[in-house]
N, C-alpha and C positions, 0 to 999 in steps of 0.2 A: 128282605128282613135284616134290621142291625142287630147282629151278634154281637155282644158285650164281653171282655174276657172280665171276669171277678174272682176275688180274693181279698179273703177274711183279714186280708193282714195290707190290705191294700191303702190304708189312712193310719194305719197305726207304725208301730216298731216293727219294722223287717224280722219275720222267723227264717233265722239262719237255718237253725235243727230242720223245718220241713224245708228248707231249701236242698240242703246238701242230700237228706236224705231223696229225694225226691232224682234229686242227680243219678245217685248212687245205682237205685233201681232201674233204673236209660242206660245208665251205661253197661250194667251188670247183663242184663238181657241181652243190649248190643253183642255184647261179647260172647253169651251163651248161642247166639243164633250164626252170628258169623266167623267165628275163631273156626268151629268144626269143618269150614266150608275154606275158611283162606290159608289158617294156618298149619292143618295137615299136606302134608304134599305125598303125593304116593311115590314111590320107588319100589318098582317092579311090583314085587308080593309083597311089600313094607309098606310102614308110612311113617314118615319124618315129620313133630314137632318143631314148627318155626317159630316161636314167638317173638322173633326180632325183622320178621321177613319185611324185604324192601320191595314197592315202596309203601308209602304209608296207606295210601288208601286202599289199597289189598292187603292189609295187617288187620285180622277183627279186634285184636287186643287195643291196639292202637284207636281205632277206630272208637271203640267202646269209650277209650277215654276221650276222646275228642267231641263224643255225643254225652259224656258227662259233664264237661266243660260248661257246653252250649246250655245243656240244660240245668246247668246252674245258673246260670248268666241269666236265663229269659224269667226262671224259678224267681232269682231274687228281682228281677224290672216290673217283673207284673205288681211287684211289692210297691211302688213306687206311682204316684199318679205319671210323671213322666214317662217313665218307662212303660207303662199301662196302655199308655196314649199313639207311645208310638211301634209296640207289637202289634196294636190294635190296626195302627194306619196300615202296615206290614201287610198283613195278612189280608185284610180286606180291599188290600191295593186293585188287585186284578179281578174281582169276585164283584164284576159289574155288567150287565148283561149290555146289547149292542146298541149303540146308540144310530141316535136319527139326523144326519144332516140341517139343519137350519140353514136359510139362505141369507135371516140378520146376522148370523153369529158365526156363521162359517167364510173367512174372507180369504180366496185363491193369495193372497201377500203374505198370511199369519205365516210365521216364522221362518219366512225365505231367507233373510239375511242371516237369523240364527244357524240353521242349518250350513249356510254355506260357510260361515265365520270357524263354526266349531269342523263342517270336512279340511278346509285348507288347513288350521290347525295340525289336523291327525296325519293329513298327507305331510305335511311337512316334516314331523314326528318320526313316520313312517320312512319317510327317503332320507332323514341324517342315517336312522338305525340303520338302512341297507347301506350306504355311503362309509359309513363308517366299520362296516364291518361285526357292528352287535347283530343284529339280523341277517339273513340271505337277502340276497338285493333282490331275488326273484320274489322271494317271498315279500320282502316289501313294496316292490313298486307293483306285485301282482295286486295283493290290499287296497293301492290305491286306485287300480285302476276296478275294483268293484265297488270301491265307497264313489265314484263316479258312477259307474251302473245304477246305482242305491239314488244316489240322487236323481241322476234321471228318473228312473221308476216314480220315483214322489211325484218329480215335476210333471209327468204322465198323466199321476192319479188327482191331482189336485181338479178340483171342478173350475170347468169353464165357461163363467154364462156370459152370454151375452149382452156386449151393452156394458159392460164393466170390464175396467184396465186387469190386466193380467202379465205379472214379469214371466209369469212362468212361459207365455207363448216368445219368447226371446231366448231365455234361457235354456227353454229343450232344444232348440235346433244345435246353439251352438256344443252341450255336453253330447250328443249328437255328431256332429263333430267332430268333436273332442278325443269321441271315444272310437273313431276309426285310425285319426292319427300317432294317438299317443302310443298303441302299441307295436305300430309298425316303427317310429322313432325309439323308444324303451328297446324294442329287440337290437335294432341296429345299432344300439349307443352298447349294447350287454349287458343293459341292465333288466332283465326283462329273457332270462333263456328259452327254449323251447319245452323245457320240462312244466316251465310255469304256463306258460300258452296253452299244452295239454291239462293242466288242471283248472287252469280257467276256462277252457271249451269244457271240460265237464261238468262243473258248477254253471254255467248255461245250461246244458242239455236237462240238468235236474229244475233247474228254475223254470224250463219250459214242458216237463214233466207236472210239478206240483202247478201252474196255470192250467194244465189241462185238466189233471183230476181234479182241481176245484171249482171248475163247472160242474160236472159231476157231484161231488160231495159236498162241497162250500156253499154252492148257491144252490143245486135244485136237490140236494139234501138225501141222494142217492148212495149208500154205501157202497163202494167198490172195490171188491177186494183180489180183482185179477187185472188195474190197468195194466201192469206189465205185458200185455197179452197187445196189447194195439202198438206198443215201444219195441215188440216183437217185430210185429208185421212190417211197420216201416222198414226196421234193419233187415229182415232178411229179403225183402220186394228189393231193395236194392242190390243185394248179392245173389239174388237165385233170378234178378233178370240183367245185370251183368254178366254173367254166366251161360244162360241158355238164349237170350236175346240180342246181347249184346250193349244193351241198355248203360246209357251212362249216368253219374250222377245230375246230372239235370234233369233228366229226364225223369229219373225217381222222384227226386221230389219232387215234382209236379202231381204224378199219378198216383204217390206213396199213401197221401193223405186219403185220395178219394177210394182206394183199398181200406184203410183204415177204417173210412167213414161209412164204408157197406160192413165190415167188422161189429163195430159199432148199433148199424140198425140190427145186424144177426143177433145181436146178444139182448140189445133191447127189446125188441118184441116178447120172448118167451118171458120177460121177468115185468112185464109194464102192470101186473097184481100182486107183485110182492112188493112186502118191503123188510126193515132191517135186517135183522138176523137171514132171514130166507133168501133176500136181498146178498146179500154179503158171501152167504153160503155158494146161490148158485155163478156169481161172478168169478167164485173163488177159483171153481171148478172150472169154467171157462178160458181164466188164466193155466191153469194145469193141464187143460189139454191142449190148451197150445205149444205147451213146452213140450210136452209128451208125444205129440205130433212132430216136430223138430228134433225130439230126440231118438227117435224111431223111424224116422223114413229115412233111413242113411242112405237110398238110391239117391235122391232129391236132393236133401240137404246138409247130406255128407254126418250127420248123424252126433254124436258128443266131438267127431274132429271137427265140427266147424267147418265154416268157409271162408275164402279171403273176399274184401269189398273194394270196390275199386275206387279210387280217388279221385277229386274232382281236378276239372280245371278249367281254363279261363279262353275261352276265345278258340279252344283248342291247344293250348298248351298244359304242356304236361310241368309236373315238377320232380320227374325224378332225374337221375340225371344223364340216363340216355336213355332218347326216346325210339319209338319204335317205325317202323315205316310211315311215312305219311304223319309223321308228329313232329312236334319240333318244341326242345324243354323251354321250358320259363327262363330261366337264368340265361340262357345263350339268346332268346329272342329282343331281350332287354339289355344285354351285353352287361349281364352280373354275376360275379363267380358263385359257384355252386355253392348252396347249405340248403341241408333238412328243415331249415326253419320256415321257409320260405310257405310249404302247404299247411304246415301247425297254423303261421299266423296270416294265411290268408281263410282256413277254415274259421278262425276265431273270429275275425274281423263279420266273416257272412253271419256266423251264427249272431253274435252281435247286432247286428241288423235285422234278424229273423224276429229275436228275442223281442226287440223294441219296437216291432211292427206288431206283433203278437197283444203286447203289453196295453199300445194304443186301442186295438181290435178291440179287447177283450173288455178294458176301462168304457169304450163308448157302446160296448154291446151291453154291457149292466144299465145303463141307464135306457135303453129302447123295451120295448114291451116285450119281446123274448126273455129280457133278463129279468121284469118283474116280475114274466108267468114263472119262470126258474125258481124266484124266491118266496112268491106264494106257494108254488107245491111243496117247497121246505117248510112253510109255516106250517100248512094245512090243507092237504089234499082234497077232503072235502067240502070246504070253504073255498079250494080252486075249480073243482068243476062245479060249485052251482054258480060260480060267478061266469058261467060260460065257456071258461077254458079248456083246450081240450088237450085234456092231460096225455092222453097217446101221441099225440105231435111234442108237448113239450119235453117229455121223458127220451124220445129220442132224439130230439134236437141236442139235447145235454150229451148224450152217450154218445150223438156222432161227430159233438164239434171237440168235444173231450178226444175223441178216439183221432181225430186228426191232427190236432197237436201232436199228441202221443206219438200217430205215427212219421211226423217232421223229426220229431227228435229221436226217432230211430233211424232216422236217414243218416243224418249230423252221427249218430253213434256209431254208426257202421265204417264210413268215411274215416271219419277221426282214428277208428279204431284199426283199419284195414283188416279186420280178422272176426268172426264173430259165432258164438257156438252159444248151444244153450245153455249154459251155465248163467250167464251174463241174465238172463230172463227169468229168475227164478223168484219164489213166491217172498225172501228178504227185500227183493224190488221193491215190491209191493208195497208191503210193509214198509218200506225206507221212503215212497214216496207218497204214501198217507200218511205217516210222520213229519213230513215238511208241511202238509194243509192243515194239520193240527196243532203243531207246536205253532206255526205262523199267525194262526188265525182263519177258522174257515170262512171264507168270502172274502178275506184282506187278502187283496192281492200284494201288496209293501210287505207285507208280514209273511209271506208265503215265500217273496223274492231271498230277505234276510234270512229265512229259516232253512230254503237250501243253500244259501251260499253260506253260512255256518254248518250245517252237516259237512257239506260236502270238503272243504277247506281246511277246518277245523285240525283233522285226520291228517291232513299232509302237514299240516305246522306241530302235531303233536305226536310225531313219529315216531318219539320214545317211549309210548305207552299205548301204541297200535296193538299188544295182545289186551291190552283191558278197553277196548271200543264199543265192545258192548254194553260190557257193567257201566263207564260213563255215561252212554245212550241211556241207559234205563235211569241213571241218576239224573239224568237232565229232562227226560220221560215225567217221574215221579216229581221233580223239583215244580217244572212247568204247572202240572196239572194242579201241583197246590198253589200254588202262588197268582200264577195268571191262567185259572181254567177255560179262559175265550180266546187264547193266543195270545205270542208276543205281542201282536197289536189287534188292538179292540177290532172287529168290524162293526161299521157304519152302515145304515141303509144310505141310500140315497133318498133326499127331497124332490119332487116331484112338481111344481108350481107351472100354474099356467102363463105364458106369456115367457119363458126364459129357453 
């Protein structure tokens, strides 16, 4: 249904008087609700009046006026057939429900040369600023190497039929590529340190977090509010069987997932007659006793200290820099002098390759019949079993191939991290990565990829205002949900035609 904004004063002479007043009373509120909250600060038994306190957007006074402003500005536009027109577009920008593939209208070429026209652009943008010294060169040439991620991902998701030219099957292989060399060349040139390699191996692992739970919630429309709990199992299967078995990281990830995916059916059986709220309630619970379990069997798994995870390696080398009997380090076997960098960006590089194997998986598993039972039981569960499906297979299809992602990226987590205790698995996980399926888009996989490599990034490039992460979280929480409440990017069904 189209919402119209109107006002009386919309064809005639602009009413300043109810403009300003209309201000006045936004901002005066603003100010009653949040001064009490930012501009008291406590000192011990006291409390101290700020009204000048830095920075601005933790000042409610400030704030007050800044949401006066605005609401004058929008007060007097609506006044205006132009301005009318374009609050109107504004607002109604996002506020459009999913669309449907077409196979006339949808063409694998629309906007390839744009996209790439406008990334080379920003890369180039991106590497004067680090070059130059306005920016950290880590931070910028890290940028570029996700706006590469970003476009793969597209060139991934773009449909491929048969029988019709396609540049994208050219162009994934080589960003592909692309994206093994450039940051093993980036570290070694220095532009490109090990600090940034670890933040970009973890903006992976989160990107391969919100793909799993959005099979789960995106596509077969299950709320879950304990994945953390399968992101558990992987990290600690790989430290508590390095440990008592000897197990190395190959070995874990092979086995970690299909741990995860018996996880997975345990939790789905008992809930395959719930849903929402009961739904969400009993997942909840099920993430919380796994942490609780982890946090209390300190014989096993060493309890809130944590245990260490053991690093991977290659052929049988190691990379630290003296190995142990019967080992022989990386560096001396290739005759290169020793750096730490070495296991950072050979972890990035795999996960890199996990992520983008993942990506293709998961793009061709939505278009097979799995993935349409997934998104009919999202439409309408009873509309799914009289069509014959049998929703106890597809509910846990969802939670166990959810739960195996999950638990890859608790391999990769443990690794990466060499150390790992419960803390790391706690119900803000959770929370932080259903946040990424929501702000991105549930079912948009591009939208899901964007939306954790912005959480996750974001934080490290705005490190001067890491005690306010949360109130921006919720700003950007609140911003989204009015403005685009389907995600940054729309999801699409797919088309379905015979003969393609």
């Amino acid at each position: 249904m189209n919402t119209k904004i109107t006002s009386t004063h919309q064809t005639g002479n602009i009413n300043l008087l109810h403009a300003f007043k209309d201000a006045s009373v936004a901002g005066i509120l603003t100010m009653v609700v949040l001064s009490p909250i930012t501009n008291l600060v406590l000192n011990q038994y006291d409390f101290n009046f700020l009204p000048w306190r830095q920075p601005v957007f933790v000042n409610g006074i400030m704030l007050g006026f800044i949401v006066a402003i605005g609401r004058l500005i929008v007060s007097i536009s609506v006044q205006t057939q132009v301005g009318n027109r374009l609050i109107q577009k504004i607002l109604q920008g996002g506020k459009t429900h999913p669309s449907v593939e077409s196979k006339n209208d949808t063409k694998p070429q629309k906007g390839t040369y744009g996209i790439l026209i406008v990334t080379l652009i920003v890369s180039i943008i991106l590497a004067v600023l680090g070059l130059l010294g306005i920016m950290h060169k880590g931070a910028a040439f890290g940028l570029i190497l996700m706006l590469l991620f970003v476009w793969l991902s597209y060139g991934i998701s773009v449909p491929k039929r048969r029988g019709e030219p396609n540049v994208w099957r050219i162009i994934v292989p080589l960003l592909f590529i692309a994206g093994f060399i450039l940051p093993i060349y980036l570290n070694q040139a220095g532009l490109l340190p090990k600090v940034w390699l670890s933040n970009l191996t973890l903006a992976l692992i989160y990107v391969l977090l919100g793909l799993g739970l959005n099979i789960v919630v995106g596509m077969a429309g299950l709320l879950d509010l304990g994945y953390v709990a399968f992101y558990a199992v992987g990290a600690y299967f790989l430290a508590l069987s390095a440990q008592y078995f000897d197990i190395g990281f190959w070995t874990a990830l092979a086995l970690a997932p299909i741990l995860a995916a018996i996880s997975g059916a345990l939790l789905g059986f008992p809930v395959l007659r719930m849903h929402g709220d009961y739904l969400a309630i009993v997942t909840l619970g099920f993430g919380e006793i796994i942490r609780l379990v982890l946090t209390n069997w300190v014989d096993l798994t060493g309890g809130p200290n944590g245990m260490p995870a053991p690093a991977p390696t290659v052929f049988g080398l190691v990379f630290s820099r003296r190995a142990g009997e019967g080992e022989q380090p990386f560096h001396e076997f290739f005759g290169l002098p020793y750096s730490g960098d070495y296991k950072a960006l050979f972890i990035y590089v795999l996960l890199f390759a996990v992520v983008a194997f993942m990506l293709r998986f998961l793009t061709r598993l939505r278009h097979m019949p799995i993935g349409r039972s997934w998104e009919a039981l999202r439409e309408d569960e009873i509309a799914c079993r009289s069509l014959g499906i049998n929703h106890v297979n597809v509910k846990l299809s969802a939670f166990m191939l959810g739960a195996i992602t999950g638990g890859v990226a608790g391999v990769f987590f443990a690794t990466y991290q060499g150390f790992i205790n419960p803390s790391s698995f706690n119900f803000f996980e959770s929370v932080l990565i259903l946040s990424i399926v929501v702000l991105g888009g549930m079912g948009s996989i591009l939208g899901i990829i964007i939306a954790a490599l912005a959480l996750t990034l974001l934080p490290e490039l705005l490190r001067d205002f890491e005690a306010y992460r949360v109130l921006l979280f919720g700003v950007l929480m609140i911003t989204m949900m009015i403005w685009r409440p389907y995600g940054l990017i729309r999801p699409s069904r797919p088309v379905f035609n015979r003969g393609t």
